[in-house]
N, C-alpha and C positions, 0 to 999 in steps of 0.2 A: 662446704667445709665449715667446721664451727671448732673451738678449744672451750674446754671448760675449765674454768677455775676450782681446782679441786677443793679449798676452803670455802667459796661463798658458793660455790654452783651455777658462776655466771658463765654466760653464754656470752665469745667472744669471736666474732667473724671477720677474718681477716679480710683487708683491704684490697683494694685492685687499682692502681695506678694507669687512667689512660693515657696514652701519648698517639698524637699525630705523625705520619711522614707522609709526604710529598709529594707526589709527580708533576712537578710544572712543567710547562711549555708557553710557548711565546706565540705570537700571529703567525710565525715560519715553521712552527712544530717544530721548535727544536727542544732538549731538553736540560734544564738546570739540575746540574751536580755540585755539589760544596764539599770542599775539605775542611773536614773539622779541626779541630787545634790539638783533639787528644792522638790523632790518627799520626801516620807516618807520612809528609807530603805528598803522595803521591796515589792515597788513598783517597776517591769520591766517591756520594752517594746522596740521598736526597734527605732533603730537608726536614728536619723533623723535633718535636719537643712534646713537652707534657700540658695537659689539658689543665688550667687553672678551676679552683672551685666555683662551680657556678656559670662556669662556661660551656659552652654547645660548642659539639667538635666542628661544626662550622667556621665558629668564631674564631675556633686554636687555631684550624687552617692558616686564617686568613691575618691572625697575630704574627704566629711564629714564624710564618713566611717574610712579615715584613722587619718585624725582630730581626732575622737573620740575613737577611739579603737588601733590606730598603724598596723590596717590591710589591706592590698591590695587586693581588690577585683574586678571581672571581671563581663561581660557578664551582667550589668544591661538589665532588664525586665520590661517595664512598665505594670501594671497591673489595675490603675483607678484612681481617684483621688476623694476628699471630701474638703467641704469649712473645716476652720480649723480654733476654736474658737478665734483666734484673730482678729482683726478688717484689714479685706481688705487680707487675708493669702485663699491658697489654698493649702492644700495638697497632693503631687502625690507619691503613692506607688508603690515600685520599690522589685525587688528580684535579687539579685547578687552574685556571687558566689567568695569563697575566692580563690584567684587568687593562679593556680596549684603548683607556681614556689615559692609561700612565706612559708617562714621560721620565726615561732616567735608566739609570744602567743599576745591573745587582750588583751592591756595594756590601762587601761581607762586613759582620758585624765587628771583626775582627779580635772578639772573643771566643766565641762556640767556634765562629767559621773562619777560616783563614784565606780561604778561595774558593770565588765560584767563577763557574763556566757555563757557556751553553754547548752544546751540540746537536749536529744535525747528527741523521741515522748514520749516514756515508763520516765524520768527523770523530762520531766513537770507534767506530768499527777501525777507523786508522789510528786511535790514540790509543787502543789493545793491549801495543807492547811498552807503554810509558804509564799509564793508569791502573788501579785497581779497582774493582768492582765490591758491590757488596756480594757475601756468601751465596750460592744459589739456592739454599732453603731459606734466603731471607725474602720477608713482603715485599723490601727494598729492592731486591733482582727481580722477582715478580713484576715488581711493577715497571722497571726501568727495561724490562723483556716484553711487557705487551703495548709500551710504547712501541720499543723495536723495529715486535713483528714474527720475531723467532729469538728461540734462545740465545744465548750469545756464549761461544766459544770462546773463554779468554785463558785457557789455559793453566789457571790458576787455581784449582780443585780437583 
């Protein structure tokens, strides 16, 4: 895609914004969801921001997750990525593991995030009728479904 400046005949190529999200788990495979501050309480999904200049999506991983939660985690996985409803944003889905050596609980940032949780497979599957999920064409369900195992019927689509 390019715009041209109809005066000077520059060539101007719009940007692309990347951001990270999430898939953590813990030593017991359970998995971190956070409520954001813009959401309705009782909406979770995974952790996620935008890639600063200069940075390796690695590095965002392994930022934004502690940014957001006070958690150190390792071994990012890239898994796919989706355009991502903001204008010029793409998002790449990652799964990272909470780093063996840390001590501490996820303490939300209490700006972006307002609560985090963990779950095991059996503790989503019964919080169904209390939580909400991300959309099912989002990376976000994708990824929090091939933790799973199988889709997840919530009802809510």
């Amino acid at each position: 895609w390019v715009r041209r400046d109809p005066v000077s005949d520059t060539e101007i190529f719009p940007r692309t914004d990347p951001a990270i999200i999430v898939g953590i788990t813990d030593a017991d495979d359970r998995l971190l969801l956070g409520s954001n501050a813009l959401w309705e309480s009782n909406r979770y999904s995974l952790l996620a921001g935008f890639v600063e200049p200069g940075e390796s999506l690695e590095s965002a991983v392994v930022r934004e997750v502690f940014e957001e939660s006070g958690i150190h985690v390792v071994d990012p996985v890239y898994l796919g990525s989706q355009p991502w409803p903001f204008p010029a944003s793409l998002m790449l889905g990652f799964t990272a593991k909470v780093a063996p050596d840390f001590r501490g609980d996820a303490t939300p940032d209490g700006t972006e995030i307002l609560d985090l949780r963990w779950f095991s497979r059996a503790e989503l599957a019964a919080a169904l009728d209390d939580i909400k999920l991300p959309g099912p064409t989002s990376i976000a369900r994708a990824i929090v479904e091939e933790w799973y195992g199988s889709p997840i019927d919530d009802g809510q689509w």
